[in-house]
C-alpha positions as CSV (number, residue, x, y, z in Angstrom):
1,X,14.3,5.9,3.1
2,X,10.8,5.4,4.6
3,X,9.4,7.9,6.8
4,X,6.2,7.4,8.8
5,X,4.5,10.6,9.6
6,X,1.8,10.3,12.0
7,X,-0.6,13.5,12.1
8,X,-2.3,14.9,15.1
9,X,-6.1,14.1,14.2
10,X,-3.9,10.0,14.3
11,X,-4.4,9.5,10.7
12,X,-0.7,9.1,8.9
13,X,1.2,8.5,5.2
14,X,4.1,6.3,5.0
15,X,6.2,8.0,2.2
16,X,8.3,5.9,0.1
17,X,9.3,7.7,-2.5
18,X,10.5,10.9,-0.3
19,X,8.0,13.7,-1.0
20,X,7.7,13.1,-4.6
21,X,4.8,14.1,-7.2
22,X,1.5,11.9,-6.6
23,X,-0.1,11.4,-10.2
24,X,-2.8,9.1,-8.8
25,X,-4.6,8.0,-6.1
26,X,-6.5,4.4,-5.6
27,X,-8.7,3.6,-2.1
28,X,-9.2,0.5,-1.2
29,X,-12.1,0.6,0.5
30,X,-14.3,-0.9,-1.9
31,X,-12.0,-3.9,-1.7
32,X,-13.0,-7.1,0.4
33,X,-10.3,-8.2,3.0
34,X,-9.1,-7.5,6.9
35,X,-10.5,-4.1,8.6
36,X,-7.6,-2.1,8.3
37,X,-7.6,-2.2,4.5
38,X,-10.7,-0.2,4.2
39,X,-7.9,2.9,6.1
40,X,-5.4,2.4,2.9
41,X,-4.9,4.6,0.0
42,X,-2.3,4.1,-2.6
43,X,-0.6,6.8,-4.3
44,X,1.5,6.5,-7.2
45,X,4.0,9.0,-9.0
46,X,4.6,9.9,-12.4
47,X,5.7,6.4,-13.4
48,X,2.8,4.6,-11.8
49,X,5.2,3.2,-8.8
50,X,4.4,3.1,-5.2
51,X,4.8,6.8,-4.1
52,X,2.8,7.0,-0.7
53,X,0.0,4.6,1.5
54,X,-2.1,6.6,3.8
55,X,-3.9,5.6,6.8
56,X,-7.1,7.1,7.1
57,X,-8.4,5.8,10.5
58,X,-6.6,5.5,13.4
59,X,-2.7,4.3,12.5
60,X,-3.0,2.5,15.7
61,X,-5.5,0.0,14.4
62,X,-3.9,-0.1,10.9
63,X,0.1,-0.7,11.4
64,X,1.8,-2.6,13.9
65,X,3.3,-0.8,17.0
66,X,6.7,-1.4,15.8
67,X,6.7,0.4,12.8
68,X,5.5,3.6,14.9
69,X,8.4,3.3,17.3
70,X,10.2,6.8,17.4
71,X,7.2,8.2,16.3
């Protein structure tokens, strides 16, 4: 199950992997594409599989409105 948790400063992490042990850690920042994917870091479990992406700016400008419904 996915879970979008949206924190109060409106930064959020999308958990993939429900709460399981992040082993590494990669920004993508330094990487040349649309805005929003300077506000993405990947974080990967024991096994090197997707754990966790967290949005470091505003969620609002990063994910689509729909994925924050119920939020």
């Amino acid at each position: 199950m996915i879970r979008v948790t949206v924190k109060e400063d409106g930064t959020a992490v999308i958990d993939l992997a429900d709460g399981g042990e992040i082993r590494e850690s990669i920004a993508l920042d330094e990487l040349d594409g649309p805005p929003a994917l300077g506000s993405l870091v990947l974080h990967f479990d024991f096994y090197g599989r997707l754990a966790q992406i967290e949005v470091t700016d505003s969620v609002d400008s990063v994910l689509p409105p729909a994925s924050l419904e119920g939020q």
